[in-house]
LOGUKOL-71573 format. One line per field, with one value per atom (N, C-alpha, C): residue number from 1; x, y, z; residue in three letters; atom name. Coordinates in nm, 3 decimals. Example, Ala and Ser with C-alpha at 12.3 -4.5 7.8 and 13.67 -1.06 7.14 Angstrom:
# LOGUKOL-71573
n (1_1_1_2_2_2)
px (1.319_1.230_1.320_1.285_1.367_1.290)
py (-0.569_-0.450_-0.330_-0.225_-0.106_0.003)
pz (0.780_0.780_0.780_0.708_0.714_0.787)
res (ALA_ALA_ALA_SER_SER_SER)
atom (N_CA_C_N_CA_C)
//
This chain:
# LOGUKOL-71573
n (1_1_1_2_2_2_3_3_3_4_4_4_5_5_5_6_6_6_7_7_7_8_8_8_9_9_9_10_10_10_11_11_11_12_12_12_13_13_13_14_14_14_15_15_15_16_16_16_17_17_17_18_18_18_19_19_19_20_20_20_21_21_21_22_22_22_23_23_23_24_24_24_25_25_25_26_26_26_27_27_27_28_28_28_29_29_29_30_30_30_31_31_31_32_32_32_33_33_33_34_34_34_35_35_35_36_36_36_37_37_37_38_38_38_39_39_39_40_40_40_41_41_41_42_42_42_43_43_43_44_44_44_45_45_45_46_46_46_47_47_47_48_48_48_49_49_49_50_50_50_51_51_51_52_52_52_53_53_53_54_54_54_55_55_55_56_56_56_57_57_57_58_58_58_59_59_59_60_60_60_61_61_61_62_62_62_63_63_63_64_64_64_65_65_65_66_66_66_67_67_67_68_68_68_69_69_69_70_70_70_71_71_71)
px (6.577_6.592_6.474_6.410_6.268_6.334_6.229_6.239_6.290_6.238_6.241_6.379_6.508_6.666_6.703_6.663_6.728_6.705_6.575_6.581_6.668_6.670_6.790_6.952_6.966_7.132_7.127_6.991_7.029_7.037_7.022_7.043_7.162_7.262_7.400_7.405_7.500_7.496_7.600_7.708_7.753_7.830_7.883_7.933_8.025_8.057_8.132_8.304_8.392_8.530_8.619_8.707_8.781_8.877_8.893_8.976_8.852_8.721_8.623_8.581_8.603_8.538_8.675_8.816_8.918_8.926_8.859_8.913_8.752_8.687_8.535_8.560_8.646_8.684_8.745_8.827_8.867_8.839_8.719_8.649_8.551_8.648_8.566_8.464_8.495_8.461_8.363_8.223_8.208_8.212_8.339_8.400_8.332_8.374_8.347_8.218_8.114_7.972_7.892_7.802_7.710_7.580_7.547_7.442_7.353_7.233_7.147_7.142_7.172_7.121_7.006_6.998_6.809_6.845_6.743_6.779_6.792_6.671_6.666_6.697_6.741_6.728_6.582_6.472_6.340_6.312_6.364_6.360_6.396_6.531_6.576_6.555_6.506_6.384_6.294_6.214_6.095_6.132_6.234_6.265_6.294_6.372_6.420_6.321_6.199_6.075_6.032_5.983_5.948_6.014_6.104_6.217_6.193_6.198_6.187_6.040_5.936_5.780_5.756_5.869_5.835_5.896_5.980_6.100_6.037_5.992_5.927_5.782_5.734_5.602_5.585_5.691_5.790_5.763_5.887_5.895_5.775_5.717_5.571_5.492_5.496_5.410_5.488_5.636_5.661_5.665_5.661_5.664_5.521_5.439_5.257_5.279_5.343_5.292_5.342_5.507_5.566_5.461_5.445_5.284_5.231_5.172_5.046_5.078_5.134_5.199_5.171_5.272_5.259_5.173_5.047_4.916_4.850)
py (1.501_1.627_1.642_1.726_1.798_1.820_1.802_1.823_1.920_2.033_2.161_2.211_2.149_2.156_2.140_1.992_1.937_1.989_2.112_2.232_2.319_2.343_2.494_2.416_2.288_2.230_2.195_2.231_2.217_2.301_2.432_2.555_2.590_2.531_2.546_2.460_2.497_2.468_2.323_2.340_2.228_2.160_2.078_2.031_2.142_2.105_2.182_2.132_2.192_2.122_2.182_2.077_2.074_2.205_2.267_2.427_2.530_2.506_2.599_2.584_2.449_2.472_2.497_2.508_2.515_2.702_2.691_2.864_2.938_2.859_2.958_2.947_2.802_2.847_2.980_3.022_3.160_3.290_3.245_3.360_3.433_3.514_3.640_3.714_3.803_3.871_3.807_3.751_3.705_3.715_3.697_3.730_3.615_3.491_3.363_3.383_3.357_3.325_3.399_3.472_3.536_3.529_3.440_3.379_3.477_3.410_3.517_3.637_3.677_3.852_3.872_4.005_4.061_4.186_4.321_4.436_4.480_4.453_4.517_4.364_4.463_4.325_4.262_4.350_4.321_4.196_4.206_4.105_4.004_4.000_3.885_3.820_3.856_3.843_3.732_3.782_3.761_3.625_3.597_3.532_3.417_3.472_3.320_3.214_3.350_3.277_3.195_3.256_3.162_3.027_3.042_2.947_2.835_2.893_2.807_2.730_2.823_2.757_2.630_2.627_2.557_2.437_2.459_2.310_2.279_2.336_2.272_2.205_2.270_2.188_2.098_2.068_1.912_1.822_1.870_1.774_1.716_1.811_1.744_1.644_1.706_1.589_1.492_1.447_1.350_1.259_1.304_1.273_1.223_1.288_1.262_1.139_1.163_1.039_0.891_0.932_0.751_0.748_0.829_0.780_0.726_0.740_0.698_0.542_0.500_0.408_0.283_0.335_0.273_0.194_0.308_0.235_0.150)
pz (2.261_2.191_2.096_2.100_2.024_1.855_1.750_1.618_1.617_1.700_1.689_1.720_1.786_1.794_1.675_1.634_1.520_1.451_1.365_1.317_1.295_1.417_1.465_1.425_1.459_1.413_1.226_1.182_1.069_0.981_1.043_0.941_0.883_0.937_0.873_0.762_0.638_0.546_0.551_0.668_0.619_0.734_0.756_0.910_0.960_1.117_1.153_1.109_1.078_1.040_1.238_1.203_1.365_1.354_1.229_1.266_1.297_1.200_1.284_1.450_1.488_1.637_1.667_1.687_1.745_1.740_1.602_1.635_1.690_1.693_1.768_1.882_1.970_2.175_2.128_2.076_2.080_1.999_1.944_1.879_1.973_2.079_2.157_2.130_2.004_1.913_1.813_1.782_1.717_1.560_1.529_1.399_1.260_1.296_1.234_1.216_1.311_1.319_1.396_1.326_1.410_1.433_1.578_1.621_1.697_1.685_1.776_1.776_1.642_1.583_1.552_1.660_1.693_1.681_1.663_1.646_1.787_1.872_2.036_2.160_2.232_2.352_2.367_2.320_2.352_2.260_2.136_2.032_2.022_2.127_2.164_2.257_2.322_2.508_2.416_2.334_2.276_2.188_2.111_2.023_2.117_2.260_2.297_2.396_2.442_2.497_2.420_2.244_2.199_2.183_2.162_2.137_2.214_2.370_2.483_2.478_2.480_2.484_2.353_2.264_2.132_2.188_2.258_2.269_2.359_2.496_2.562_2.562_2.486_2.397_2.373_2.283_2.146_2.283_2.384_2.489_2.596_2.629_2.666_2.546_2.441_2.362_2.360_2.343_2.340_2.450_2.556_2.687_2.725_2.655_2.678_2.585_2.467_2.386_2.448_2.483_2.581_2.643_2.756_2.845_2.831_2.667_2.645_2.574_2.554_2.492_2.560_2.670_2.837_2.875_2.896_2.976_2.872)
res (UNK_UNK_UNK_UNK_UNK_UNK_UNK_UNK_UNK_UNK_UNK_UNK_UNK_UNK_UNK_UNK_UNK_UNK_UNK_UNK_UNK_UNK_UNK_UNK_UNK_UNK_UNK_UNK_UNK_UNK_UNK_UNK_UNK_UNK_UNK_UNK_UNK_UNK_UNK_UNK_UNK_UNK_UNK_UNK_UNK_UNK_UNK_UNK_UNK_UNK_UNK_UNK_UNK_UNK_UNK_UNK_UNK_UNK_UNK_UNK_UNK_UNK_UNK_UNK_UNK_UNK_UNK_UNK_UNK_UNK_UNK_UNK_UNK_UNK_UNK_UNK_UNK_UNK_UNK_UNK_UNK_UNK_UNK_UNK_UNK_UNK_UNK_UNK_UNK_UNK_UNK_UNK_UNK_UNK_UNK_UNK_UNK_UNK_UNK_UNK_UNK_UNK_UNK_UNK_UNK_UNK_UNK_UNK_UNK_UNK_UNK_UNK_UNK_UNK_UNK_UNK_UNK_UNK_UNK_UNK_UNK_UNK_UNK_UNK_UNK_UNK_UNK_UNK_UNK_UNK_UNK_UNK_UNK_UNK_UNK_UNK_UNK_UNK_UNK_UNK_UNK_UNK_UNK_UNK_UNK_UNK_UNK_UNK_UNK_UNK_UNK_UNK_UNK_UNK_UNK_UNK_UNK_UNK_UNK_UNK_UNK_UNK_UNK_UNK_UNK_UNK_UNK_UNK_UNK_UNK_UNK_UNK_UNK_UNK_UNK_UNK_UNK_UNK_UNK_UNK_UNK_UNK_UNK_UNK_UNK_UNK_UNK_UNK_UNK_UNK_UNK_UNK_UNK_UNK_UNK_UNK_UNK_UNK_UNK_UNK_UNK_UNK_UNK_UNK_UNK_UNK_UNK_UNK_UNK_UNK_UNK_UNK_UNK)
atom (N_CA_C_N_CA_C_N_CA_C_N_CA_C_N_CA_C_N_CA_C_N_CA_C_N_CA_C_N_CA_C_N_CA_C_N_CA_C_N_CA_C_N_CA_C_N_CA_C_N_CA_C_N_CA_C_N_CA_C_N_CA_C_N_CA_C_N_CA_C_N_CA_C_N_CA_C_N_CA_C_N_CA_C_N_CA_C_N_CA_C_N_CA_C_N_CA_C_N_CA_C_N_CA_C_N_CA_C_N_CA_C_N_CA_C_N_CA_C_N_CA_C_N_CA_C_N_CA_C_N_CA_C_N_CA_C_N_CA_C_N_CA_C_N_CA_C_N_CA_C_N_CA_C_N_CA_C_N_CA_C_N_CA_C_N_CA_C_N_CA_C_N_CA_C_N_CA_C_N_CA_C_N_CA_C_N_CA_C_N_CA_C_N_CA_C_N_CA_C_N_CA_C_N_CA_C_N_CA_C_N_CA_C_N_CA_C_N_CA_C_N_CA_C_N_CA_C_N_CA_C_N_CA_C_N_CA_C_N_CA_C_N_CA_C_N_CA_C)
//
């Protein structure tokens, strides 16, 4: 897992408690928590490329770096 997750799992302020995940399987509606708010779909297109190109980045360098270790 890339720095760059452990980032994103640490923006919450505080653990998850076992009535919040019991009641988010049934939070349809995202009432509790609201993730991944963008104004346009375009924004959120955009936000999650980046998202993706960053984590996958992390993971090549770390993957380049075992490599390099290696030889």
């Amino acid at each position: 897992m890339s720095t760059y997750t452990f980032q994103l799992l640490a923006v919450r302020k505080h653990r998850f408690s076992f009535t919040e995940g019991l009641a988010s399987a049934f939070d349809y509606t995202p009432i509790i928590n609201a993730y991944n708010v963008s104004p346009t779909p375009n924004v959120a297109d955009a936000r999650a490329i980046a998202s993706d190109f960053i984590a996958t980045g992390d993971d090549m360098r770390t993957a380049l770096a075992d490599y390099a270790r290696t030889q």
